[in-house]
C-alpha positions in Angstrom: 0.0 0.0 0.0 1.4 3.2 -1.2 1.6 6.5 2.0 0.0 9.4 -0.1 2.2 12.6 0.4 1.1 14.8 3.0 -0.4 17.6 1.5 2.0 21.1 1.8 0.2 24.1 3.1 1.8 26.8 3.2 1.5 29.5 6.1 -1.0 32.6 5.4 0.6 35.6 5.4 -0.5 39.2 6.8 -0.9 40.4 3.8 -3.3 43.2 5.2 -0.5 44.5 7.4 2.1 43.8 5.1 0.4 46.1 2.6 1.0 49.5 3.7 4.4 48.8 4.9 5.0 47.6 0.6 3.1 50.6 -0.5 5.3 53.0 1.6 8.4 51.5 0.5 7.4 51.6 -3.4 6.5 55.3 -3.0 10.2 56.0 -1.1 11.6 53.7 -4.2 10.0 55.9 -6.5 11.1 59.3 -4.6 14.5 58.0 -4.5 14.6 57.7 -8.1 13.0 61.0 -9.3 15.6 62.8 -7.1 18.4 60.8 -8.1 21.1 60.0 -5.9 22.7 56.8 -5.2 24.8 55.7 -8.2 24.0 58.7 -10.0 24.5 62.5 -9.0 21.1 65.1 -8.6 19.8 66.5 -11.8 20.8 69.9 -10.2 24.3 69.3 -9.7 24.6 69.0 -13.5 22.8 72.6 -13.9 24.7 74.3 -11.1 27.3 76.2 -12.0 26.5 75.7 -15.6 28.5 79.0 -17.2 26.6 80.9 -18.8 29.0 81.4 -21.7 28.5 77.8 -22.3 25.1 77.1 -22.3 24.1 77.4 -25.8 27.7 75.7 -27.0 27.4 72.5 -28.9 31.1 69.6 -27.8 32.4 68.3 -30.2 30.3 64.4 -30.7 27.8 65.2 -28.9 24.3 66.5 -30.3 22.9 68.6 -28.0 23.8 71.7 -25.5 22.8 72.3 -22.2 19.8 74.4 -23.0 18.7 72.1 -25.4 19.0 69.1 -22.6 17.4 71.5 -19.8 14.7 72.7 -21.6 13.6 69.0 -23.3 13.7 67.6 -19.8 11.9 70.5 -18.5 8.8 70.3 -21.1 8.8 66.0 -20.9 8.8 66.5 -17.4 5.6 68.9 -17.5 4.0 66.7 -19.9 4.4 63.3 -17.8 3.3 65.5 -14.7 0.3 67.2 -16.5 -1.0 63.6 -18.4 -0.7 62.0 -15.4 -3.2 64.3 -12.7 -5.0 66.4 -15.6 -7.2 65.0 -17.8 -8.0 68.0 -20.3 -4.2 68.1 -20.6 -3.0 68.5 -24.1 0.9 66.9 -25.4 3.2 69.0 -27.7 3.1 68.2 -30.9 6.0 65.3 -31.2 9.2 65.7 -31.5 9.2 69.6 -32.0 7.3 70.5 -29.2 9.7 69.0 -26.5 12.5 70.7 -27.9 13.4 74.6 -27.5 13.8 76.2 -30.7 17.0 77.8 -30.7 20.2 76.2 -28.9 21.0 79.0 -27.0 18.8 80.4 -24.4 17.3 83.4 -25.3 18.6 85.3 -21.7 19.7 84.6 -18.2 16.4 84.7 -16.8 15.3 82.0 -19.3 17.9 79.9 -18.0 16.8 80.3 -14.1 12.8 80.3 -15.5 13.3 76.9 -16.9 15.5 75.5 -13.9 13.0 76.9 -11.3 10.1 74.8 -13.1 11.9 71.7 -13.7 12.7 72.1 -9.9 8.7 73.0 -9.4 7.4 70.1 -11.7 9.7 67.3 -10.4 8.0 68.0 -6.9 4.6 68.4 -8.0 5.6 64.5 -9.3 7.4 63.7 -5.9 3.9 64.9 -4.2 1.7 63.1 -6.8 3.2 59.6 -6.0 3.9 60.4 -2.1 -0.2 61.0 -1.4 -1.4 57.8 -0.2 -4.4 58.8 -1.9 -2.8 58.0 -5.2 -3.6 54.6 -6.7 -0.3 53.6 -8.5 -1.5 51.1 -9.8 -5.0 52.2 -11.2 -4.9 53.2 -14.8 -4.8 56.6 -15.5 -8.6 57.0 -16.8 -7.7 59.1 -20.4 -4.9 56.8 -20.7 -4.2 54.0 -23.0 -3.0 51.5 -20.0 -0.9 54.2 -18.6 -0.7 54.4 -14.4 1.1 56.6 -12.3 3.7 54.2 -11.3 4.6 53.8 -15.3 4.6 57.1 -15.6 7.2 58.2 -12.5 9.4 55.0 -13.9 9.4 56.7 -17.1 10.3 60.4 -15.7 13.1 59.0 -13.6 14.4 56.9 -16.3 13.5 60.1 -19.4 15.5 62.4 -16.4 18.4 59.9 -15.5 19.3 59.9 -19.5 19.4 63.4 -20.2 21.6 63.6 -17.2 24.3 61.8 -18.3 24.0 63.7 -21.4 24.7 67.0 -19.4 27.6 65.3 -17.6 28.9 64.4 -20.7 28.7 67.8 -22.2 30.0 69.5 -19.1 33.0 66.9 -19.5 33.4 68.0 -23.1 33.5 71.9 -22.7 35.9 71.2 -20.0 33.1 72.8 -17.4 33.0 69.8 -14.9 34.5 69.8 -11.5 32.6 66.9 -9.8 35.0 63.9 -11.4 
């Protein structure tokens, strides 16, 4: 006579309880990444210090300059912010409208206007995805599949390139200090 196998269970978890505690550590995830940090330095310690000489000046290999990079990251940025908590919202036409249309900043204060709402729209996303209130997960309603947690994994990832495009550049004109 064959023993049958004893049947495995396998203990319930807390799921309930272990919710939250997974939801806060996804949203702090995602705030880590839209900052930056870790392996890679702050969006703003690209910018600062950015001479102003050199902000419209193309390096040698490398396609675009810093107001170029700052000012495409600044207008995806609005757009992945605005699409994701505004539904009347409206995209740039694409490619043109996420790029400025000259490669040198028209003045100073353009420079600092453009930094100042990157800085503004990047928390505006930091306090989208930090309110508990926020389904990550649901899809954003005049989406095509699209949810919040997509869309903060594609601004810190959209962010994170253009980055290393500014280091790069800074690297080239001969501008960076950091390493």
């Amino acid at each position: 006579m064959k023993k049958r196998a004893k049947k495995k269970t396998t203990p319930k978890r807390k799921t309930q309880a272990a919710a939250p505690d997974k939801d806060r550590a996804l949203r702090e995830h995602l705030v880590y990444l839209l900052k930056g940090g870790g392996a890679h330095i702050h969006f703003m310690d690209a910018l600062e210090g950015f001479p102003a000489g050199k902000r419209g000046t193309f390096a040698q290999g490398l396609a675009h300059t810093a107001w170029q990079l700052l000012e495409h990251a600044r207008l995806a940025q609005w757009d992945i912010l605005e699409f994701s908590r505004n539904a009347k919202h409206s995209s740039p036409e694409f490619p043109e409208g996420y790029w400025p249309k000259t490669p040198i900043p028209p003045s100073d204060e353009a420079w600092e206007k453009s930094v100042a709402a990157f800085q503004d729209d990047l928390e505006e996303m930091i306090r989208l995805v930090e309110n508990p209130k926020t389904d990550l997960f649901a899809r954003i309603p005049h989406g095509q599949r699209q949810t919040i947690l997509r869309e903060a994994l594609v601004l810190a990832d959209h962010n994170s390139y253009h980055l290393g495009q500014l280091v790069d550049l800074r690297r080239a004109l001969g501008t960076w200090q950091n390493g």
